[in-house]
PAKOL-128485 format. One record per residue (C-alpha): residue number from 1; residue in three letters; x, y, z. Coordinates in steps of 0.5 Angstrom, whole numbers, always signed. Each point is the difference from the previous one (the first is absolute). Layout:
// PAKOL-128485
NUM, ala, X, Y, Z
...
This chain:
// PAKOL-128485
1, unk, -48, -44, -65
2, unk, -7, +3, +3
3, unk, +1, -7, +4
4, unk, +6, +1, +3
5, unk, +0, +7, +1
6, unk, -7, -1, +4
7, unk, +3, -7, +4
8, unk, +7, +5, +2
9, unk, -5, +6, +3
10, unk, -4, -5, +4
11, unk, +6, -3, +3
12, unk, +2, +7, +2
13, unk, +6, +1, -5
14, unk, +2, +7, -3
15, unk, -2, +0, -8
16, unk, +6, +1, -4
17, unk, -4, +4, -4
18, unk, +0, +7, +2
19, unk, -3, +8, -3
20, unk, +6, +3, -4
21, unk, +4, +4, +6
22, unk, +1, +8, -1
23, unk, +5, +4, -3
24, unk, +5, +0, +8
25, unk, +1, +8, +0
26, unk, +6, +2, +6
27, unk, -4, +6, +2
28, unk, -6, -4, +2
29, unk, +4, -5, +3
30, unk, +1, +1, +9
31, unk, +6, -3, +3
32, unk, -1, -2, +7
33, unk, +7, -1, +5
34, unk, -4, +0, +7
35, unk, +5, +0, +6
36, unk, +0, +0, +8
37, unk, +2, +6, -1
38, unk, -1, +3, -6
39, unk, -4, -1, -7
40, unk, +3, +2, -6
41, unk, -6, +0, -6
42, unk, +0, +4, -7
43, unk, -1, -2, -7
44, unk, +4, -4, -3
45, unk, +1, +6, -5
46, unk, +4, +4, +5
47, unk, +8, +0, +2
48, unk, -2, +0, +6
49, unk, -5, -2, +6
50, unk, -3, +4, +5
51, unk, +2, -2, +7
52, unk, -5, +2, +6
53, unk, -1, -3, +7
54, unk, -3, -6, +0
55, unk, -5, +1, +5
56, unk, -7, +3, +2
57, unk, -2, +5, +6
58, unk, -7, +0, +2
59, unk, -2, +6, +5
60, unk, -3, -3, +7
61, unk, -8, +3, +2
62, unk, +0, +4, +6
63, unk, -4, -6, +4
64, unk, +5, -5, -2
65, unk, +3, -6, +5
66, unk, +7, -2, +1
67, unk, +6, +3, -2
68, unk, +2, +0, -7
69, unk, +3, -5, -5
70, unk, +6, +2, -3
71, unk, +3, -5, -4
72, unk, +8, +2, +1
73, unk, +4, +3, -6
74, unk, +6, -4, +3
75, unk, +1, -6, +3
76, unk, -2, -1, +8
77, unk, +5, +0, +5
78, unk, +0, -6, +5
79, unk, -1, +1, +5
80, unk, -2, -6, +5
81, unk, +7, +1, +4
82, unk, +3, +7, -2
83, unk, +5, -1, +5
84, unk, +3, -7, -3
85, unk, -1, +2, -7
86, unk, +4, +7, +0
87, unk, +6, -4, +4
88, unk, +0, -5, -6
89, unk, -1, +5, -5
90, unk, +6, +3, +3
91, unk, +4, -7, +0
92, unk, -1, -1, -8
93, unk, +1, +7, -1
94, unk, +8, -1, +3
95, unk, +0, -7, -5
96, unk, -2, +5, -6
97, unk, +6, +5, +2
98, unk, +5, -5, +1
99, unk, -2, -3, -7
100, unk, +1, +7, -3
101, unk, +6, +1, +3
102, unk, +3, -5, -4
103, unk, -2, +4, -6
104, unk, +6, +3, -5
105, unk, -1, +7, -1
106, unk, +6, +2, -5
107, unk, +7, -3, -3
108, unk, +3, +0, +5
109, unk, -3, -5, +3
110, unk, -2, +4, +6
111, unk, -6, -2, +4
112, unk, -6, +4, +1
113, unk, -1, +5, +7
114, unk, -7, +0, +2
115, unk, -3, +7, +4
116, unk, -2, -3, +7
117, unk, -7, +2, +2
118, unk, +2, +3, +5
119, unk, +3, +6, -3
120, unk, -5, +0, -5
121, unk, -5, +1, +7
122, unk, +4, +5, +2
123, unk, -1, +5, -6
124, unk, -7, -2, -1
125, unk, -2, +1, +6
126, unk, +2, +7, -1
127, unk, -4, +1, -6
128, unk, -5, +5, +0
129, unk, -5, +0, -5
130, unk, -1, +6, -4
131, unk, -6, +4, -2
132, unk, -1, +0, -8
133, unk, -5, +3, -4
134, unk, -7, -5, -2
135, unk, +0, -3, -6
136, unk, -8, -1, +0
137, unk, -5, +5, +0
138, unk, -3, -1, +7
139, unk, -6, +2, -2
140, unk, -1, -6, -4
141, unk, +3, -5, +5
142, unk, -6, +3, +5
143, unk, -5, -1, -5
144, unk, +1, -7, -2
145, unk, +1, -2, +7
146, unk, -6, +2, +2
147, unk, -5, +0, -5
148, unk, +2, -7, -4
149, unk, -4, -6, +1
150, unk, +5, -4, -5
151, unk, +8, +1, +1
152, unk, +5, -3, -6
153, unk, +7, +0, -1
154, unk, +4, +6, +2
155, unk, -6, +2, +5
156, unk, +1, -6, +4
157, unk, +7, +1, +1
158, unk, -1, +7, +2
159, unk, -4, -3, +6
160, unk, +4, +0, +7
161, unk, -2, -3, +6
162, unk, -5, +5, +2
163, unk, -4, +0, -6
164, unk, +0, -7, -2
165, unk, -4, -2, +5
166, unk, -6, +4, -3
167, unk, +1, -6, -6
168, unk, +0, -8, -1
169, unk, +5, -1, -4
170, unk, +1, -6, -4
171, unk, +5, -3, -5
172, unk, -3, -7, -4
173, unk, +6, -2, -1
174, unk, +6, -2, +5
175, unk, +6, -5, +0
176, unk, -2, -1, -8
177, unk, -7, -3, +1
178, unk, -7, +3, +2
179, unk, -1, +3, +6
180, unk, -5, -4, +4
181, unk, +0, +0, +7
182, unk, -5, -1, +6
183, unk, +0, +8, +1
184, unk, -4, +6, -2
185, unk, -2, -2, -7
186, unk, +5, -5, -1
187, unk, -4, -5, -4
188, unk, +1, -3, -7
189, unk, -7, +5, -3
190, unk, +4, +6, +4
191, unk, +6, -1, -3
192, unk, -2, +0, -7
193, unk, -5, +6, +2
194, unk, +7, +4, +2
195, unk, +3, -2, -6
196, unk, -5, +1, -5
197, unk, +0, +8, +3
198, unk, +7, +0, -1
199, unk, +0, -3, -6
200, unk, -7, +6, -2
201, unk, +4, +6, +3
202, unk, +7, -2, -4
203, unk, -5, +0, -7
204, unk, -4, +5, +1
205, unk, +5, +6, +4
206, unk, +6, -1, -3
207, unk, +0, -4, -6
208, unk, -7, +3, -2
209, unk, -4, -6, -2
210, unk, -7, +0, +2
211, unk, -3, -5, +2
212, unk, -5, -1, -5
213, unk, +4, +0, -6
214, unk, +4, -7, +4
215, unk, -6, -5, -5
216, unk, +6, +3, -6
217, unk, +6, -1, +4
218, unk, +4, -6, +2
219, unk, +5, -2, +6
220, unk, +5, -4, +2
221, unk, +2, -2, +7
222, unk, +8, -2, +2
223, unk, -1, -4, +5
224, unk, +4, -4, +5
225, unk, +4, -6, -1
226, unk, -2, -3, +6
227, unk, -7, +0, -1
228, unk, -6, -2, +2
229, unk, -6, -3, -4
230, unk, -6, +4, +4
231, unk, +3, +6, +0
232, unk, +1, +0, -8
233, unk, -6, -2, -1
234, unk, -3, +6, +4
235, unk, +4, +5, -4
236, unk, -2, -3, -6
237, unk, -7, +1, +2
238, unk, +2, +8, +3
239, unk, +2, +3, -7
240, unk, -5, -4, -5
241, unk, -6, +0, +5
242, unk, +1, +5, +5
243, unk, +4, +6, -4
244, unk, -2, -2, -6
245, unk, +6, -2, -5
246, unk, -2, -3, -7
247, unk, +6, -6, +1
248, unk, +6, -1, +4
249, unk, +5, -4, +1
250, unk, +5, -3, +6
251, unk, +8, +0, +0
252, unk, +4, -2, +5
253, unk, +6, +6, +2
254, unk, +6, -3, +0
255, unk, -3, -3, -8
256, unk, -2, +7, -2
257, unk, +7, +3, +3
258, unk, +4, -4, -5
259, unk, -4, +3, -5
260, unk, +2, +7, +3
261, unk, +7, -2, +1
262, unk, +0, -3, -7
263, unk, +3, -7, +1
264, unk, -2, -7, -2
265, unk, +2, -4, +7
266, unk, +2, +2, +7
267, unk, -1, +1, +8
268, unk, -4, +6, +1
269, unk, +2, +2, +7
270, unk, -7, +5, +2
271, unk, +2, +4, +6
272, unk, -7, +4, +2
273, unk, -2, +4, +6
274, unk, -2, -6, +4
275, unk, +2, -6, -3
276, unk, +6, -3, -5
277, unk, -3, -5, -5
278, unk, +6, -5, -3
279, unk, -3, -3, -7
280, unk, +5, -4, -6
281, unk, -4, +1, -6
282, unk, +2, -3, -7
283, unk, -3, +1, -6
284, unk, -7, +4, +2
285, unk, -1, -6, +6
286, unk, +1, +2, +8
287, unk, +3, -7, +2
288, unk, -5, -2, +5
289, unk, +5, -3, +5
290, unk, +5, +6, -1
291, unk, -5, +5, +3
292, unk, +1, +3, +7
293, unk, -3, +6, +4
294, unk, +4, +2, +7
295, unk, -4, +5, +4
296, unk, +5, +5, +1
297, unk, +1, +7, -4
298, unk, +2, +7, +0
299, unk, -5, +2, +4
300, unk, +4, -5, +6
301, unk, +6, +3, -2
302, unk, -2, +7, +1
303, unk, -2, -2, +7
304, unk, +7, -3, +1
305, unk, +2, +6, -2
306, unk, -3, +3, +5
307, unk, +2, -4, +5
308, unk, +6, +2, -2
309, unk, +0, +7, +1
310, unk, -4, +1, +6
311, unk, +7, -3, +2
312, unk, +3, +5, -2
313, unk, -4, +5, +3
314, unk, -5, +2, -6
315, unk, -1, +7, +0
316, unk, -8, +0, -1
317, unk, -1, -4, +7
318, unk, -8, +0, +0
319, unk, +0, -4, -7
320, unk, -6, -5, +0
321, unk, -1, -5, -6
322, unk, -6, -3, +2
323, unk, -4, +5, +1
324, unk, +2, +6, -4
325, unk, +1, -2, -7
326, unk, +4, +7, -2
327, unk, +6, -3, +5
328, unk, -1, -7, -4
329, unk, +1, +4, -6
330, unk, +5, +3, +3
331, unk, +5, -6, +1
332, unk, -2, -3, -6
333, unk, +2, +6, -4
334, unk, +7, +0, +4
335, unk, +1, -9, -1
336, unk, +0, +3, -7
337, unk, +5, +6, +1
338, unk, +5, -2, +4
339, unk, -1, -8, +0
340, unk, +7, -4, -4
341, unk, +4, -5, -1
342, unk, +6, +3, -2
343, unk, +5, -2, +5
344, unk, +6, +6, -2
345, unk, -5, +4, +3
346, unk, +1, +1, +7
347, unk, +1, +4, +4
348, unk, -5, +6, +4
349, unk, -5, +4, -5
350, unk, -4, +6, +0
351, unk, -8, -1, -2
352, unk, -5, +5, +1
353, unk, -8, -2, -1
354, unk, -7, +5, +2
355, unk, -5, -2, +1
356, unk, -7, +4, +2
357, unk, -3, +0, +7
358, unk, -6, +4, +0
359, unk, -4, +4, -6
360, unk, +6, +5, -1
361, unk, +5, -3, +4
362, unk, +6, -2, -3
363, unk, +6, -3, +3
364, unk, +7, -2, -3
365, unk, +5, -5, +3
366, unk, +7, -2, +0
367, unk, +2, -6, +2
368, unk, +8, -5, -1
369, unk, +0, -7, -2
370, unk, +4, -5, +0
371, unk, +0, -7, -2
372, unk, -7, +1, +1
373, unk, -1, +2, -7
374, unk, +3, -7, -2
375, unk, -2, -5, +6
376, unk, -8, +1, -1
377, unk, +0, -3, -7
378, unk, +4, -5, +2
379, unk, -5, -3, +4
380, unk, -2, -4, -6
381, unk, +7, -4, +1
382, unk, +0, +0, +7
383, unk, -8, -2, +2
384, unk, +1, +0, +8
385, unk, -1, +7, -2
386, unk, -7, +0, -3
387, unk, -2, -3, +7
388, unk, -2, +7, +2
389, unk, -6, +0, -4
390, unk, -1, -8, +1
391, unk, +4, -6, +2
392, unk, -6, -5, -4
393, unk, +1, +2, -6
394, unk, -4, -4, -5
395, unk, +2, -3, -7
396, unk, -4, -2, -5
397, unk, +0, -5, -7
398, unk, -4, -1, -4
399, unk, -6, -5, +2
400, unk, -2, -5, -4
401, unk, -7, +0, -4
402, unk, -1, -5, +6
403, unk, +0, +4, +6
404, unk, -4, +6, -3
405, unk, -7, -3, +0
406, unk, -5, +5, -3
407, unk, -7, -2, +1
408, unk, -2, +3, -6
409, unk, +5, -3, -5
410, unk, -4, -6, -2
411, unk, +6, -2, -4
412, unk, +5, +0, +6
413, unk, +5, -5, +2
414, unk, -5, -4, +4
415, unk, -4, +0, -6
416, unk, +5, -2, -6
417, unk, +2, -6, +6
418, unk, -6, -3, +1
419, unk, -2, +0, -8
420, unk, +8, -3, -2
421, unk, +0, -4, -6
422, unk, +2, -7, +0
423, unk, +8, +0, -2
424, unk, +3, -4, +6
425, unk, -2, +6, +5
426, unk, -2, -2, +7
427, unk, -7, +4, +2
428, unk, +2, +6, +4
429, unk, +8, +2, -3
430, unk, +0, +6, -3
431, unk, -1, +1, -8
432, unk, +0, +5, -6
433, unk, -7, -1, -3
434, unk, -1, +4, -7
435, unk, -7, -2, +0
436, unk, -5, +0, +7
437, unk, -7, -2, -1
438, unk, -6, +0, +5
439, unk, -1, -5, +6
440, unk, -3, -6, -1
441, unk, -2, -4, +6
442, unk, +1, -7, -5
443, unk, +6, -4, +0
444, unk, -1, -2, -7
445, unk, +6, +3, -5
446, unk, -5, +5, -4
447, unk, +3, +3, -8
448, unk, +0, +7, -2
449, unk, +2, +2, -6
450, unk, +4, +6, +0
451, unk, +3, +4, -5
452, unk, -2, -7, -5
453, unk, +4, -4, +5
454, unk, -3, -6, +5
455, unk, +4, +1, +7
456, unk, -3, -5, +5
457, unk, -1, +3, +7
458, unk, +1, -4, +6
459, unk, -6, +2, +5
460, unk, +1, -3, +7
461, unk, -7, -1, +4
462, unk, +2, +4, +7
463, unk, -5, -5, +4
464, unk, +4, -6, -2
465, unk, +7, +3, +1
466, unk, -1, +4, +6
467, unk, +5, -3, +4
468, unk, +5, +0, -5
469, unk, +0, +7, -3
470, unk, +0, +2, +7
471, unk, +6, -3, +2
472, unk, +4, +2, -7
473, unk, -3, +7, +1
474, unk, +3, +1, +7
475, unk, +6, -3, -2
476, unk, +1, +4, -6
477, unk, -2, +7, +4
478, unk, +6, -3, +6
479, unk, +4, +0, -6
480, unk, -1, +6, -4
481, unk, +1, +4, +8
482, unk, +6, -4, +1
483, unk, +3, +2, -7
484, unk, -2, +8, +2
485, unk, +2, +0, +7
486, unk, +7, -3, -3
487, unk, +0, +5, -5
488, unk, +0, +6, +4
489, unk, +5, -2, +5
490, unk, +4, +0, -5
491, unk, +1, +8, +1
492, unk, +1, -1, +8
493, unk, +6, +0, +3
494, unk, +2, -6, +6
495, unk, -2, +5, +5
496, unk, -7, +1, -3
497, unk, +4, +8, -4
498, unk, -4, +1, -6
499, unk, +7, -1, -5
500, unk, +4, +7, -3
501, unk, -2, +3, -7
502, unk, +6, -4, -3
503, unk, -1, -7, +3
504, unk, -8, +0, -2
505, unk, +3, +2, -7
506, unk, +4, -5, +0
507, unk, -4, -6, +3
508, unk, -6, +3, -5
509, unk, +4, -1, -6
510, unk, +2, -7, +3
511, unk, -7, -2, -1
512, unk, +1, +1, -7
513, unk, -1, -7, -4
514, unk, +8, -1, -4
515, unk, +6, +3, +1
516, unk, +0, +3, -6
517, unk, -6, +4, +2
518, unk, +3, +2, +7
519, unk, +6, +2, -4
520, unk, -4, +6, -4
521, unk, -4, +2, +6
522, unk, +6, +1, +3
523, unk, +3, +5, -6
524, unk, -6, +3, +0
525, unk, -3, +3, +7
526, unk, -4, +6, -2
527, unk, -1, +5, +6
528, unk, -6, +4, +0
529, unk, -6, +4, +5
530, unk, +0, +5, +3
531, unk, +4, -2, +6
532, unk, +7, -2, -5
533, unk, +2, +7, -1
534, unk, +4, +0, +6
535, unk, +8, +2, -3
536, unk, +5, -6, +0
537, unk, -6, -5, +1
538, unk, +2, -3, -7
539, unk, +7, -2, +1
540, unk, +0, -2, +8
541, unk, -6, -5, -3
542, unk, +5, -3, -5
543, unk, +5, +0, +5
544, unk, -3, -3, +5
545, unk, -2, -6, -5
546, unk, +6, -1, -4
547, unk, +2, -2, +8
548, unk, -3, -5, +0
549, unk, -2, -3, -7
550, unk, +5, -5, -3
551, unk, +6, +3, -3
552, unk, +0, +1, -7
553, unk, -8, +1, +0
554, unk, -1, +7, -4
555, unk, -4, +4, +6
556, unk, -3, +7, -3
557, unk, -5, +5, +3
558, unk, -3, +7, -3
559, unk, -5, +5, -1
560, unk, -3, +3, -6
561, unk, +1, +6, -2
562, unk, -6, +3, +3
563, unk, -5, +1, +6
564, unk, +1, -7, +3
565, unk, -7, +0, +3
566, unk, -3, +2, -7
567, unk, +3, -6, -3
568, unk, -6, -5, +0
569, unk, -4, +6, -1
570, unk, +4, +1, -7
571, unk, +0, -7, -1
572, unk, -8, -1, +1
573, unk, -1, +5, -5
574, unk, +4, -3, -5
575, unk, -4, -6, +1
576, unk, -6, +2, -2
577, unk, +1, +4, -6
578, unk, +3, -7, -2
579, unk, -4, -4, -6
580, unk, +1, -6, +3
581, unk, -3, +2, +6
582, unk, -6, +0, -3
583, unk, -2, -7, +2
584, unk, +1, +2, +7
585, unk, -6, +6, +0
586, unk, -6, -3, +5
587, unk, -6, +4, -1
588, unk, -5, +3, +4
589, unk, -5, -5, -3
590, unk, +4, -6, +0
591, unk, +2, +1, +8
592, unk, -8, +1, +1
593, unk, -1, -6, -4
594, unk, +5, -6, +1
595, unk, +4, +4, +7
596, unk, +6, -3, +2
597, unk, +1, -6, -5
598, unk, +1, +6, -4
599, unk, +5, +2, +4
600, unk, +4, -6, -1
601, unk, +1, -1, -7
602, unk, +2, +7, -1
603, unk, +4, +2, +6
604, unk, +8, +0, -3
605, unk, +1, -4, +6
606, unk, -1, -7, +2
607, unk, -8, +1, +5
């Protein structure tokens, strides 16, 4: 035994033999839900998380150069060519109005009267905004603005145009992955440091545990499912080495949203603030060739929206989502209050916003809409709309162990190849091999004896097959590219459109490996993120794939009955407190130890 446990160690393999795991407490667990937008973080304990603004505000010195960073709140517009993108706005706007004219509003079978937006100018151009008593004491929005080095949460959305040029202001996280970008601390370590101070705020301020007490508590990060191999890496590294947590463990979002949701199998359906992620889950396991990300969410439906109504005369006129983060909150807010798919609803409707303009200055503002409340949604079945915040709109699958090369994995792909037994496989083809052991440079087949077994290894001499093992490799890495380009264009339309919510939907679950499979994924589409609150978006999905599924296929689309962004969150939790959970605890000393071998025999999912 002695012999065996020391020749498993040296060869880099993790003993199986481990220190009795703690009693799991719920309130010593921290359940992270990181977003573009918003991070959801609470014990596992709680009902519900806490839910703050993903983002970090650092005050400029006075000698500073340049103008300020401000990373968007919503999607920027494009505008390469401002004149041709309205136009062709405005031509797939009259596509989508003729569509709902289509739409049977009762039982007499009478057609929906849309409100020309012209009219609707009409009234709002008349509108004028109303003095209203603050809400916020002026004193302290005068001292905050002046005096904090550090801004989170509601303070950056208090920051108009004016007195966010006083500040840098980051979000380490856009499109559902890391932030990194080539401008003013947009590197991988910067990144990681506006989310560590993210992470430290929400800890220390709102749920109330300091930083030095994180050595007893254990964390879990809900991650996305379209992932990438060196990002996890580095939040691994973040919450055990640099916040300090005892253990933690990953879970995809999809994976723990079935949790949530209390269902064994399903589509999940994950519409964020500026991403949609598609998974098929079955069993616990995400299927790896039924997994897609699309680049759109309900940040490029609130600029539609407003795009929307600027056309019919939008009240406040001076509006400037890109530079002041309280007129982004402002649409955001009216996405959400006014924005439907019910097509009954038709006609002109009164809506009344305020919004704050100065220390002490309040303004409330009555606006008409009309089919702009359900055009704006609609811009994830009709894509040419979502051109106003980008035509090249990426779609992205999951990579394979291949293309995700990490230089401090010794075990990766390129490793496991070059040491592949001898079983028939050609130097250079892709292998799964349980037990990896250190490079020879001998072309003799050496023994070692693992768990009491004899597996012989197959080592190749690099000098004597260079040639060969480059043209294998090449030809492999060809492949394994084509495979990935394939795979993404799969979510394209011909003309090059990103496809609409229902035709990913369905194209995802025709990846699926039987018809059995497909066949329940179809019955379980599971509709969750912050962005699925829309009304009526359930049964105008369902209907929109029952179209063009084959008859008889039994199509069902639904929510749980609680908050659809908390969904994962509530799932995570419940993941965590499991018995069987307990194998997928990583401690800080083993990831200090083995680092991502680890990680690879304990994630739920396949690394």
């Amino acid at each position: 035994m002695q012999r065996s446990r020391a020749s498993s160690t040296s060869s880099g393999l993790i003993p199986q033999t481990q220190s009795p795991v703690q009693p799991l407490e719920a309130p010593k667990i921290i359940v992270f839900h990181p977003g573009s937008q918003q991070l959801r973080i609470g014990r596992a304990a709680d009902l519900n998380p806490i839910t703050l603004l993903h983002a970090v505000a650092y005050r400029r010195s006075e000698d500073a150069v340049g103008a300020a960073h401000h990373d968007p709140l919503l999607p920027a517009l494009n505008t390469e060519n401002l004149t041709r993108m309205q136009a062709e706005f405005e031509e797939q706007r009259l596509a989508a109005s003729r569509t709902l004219q289509h739409c049977i509003v009762d039982e007499q079978n009478r057609l929906r009267v849309a409100t020309p937006p012209q009219q609707l100018a009409h009234f709002n151009r008349r509108s004028v905004a109303e003095h209203v008593q603050p809400s916020i004491s002026a004193v302290e929005d005068k001292q905050w603005v002046s005096d904090a080095e550090l801004l989170y949460d509601e303070q950056i959305l208090r920051l108009n145009a004016s007195a966010a040029s006083y500040y840098d202001v980051h979000f380490p996280m856009r499109r559902g992955e890391l932030n990194v970008h080539n401008g003013r601390g947009g590197s991988l370590q910067a990144t990681l440091s506006h989310m560590e101070r993210i992470w430290s705020y929400a800890l220390e301020r709102r749920i109330g545990i300091p930083l030095r007490e994180l050595a007893t508590h254990s964390a879990v990060l809900v991650v996305n499912d379209v992932y990438v191999r060196r990002h996890l890496r580095e939040a691994m590294t973040l919450l055990l080495l640099r916040l300090g947590f005892q253990r933690c463990f990953l879970v995809q979002d999809s994976v723990a949203a079935t949790f949530g949701a209390g269902i064994g199998y399903g589509c999940v359906v994950d519409i964020g603030a500026q991403k949609t992620s598609i998974a098929c889950i079955e069993d616990g396991i995400s299927q790896l060739d039924a997994r897609v990300r699309l680049n759109y969410g309900g940040g490029d439906i609130a600029q539609v929206l407003l795009m929307l109504l600027r056309k019919c005369g939008f009240p406040y006129r001076e509006c400037n989502v890109q530079h002041s983060y309280v007129d982004a909150q402002l649409v955001d807010e009216l996405k959400e209050r006014i924005c439907h798919l019910t097509p009954t609803v038709c006609g002109a409707q009164e809506k009344h916003f305020t919004l704050r303009r100065g220390l002490n200055t309040w303004l409330r503002y009555t606006l008409q809409v009309g089919d702009e409340s359900i055009m704006a949604p609609l811009a994830i079945f009709h894509t040419e709309l979502l051109n106003v915040t980008g035509k090249k709109r990426e779609v992205l699958t999951q990579q394979s162990a291949q293309e995700q090369y990490d230089c401090e994995d010794c075990f990766d792909a390129e490793y496991l190849r070059e040491t592949a037994r001898r079983n028939g496989v050609r130097l250079g083809d892709s292998v799964v091999m349980t037990t990896p052991m250190a490079p020879s440079t001998t072309a003799k087949p050496t023994q070692q004896t693992i768990n009491g077994e004899d597996e012989e290894l197959n080592v190749v001499d690099q000098d004597e097959n260079t040639a060969s093992s480059n043209s294998n490799q090449n030809g492999h890495q060809q492949q394994q590219k084509l495979q990935s380009k394939a795979s993404n264009s799969w979510y394209y339309n011909s003309g090059g459109q990103v496809v609409p919510l229902d035709q990913a939907i369905i194209r995802a679950i025709g990846r699926c490996n039987n018809y059995e499979t497909r066949r329940k994924m179809f019955g379980a589409i599971l509709l969750v993120g912050s962005s699925a609150k829309t009304k009526g978006l359930t049964a105008w999905l369902e209907q929109r794939i029952m179209a063009q599924v084959p008859t008889g296929l039994e199509v069902n689309v639904f929510t749980k009955g609680m908050d659809v962004g908390m969904v994962a969150w509530k799932g995570a939790a419940i993941m965590s407190v499991l018995e069987s959970a307990r194998e997928l605890w990583i401690t800080r000393t083993e990831w200090q130890r083995y680092g991502l071998r680890i990680l690879r025999e304990r994630s739920p999912f396949l690394w």
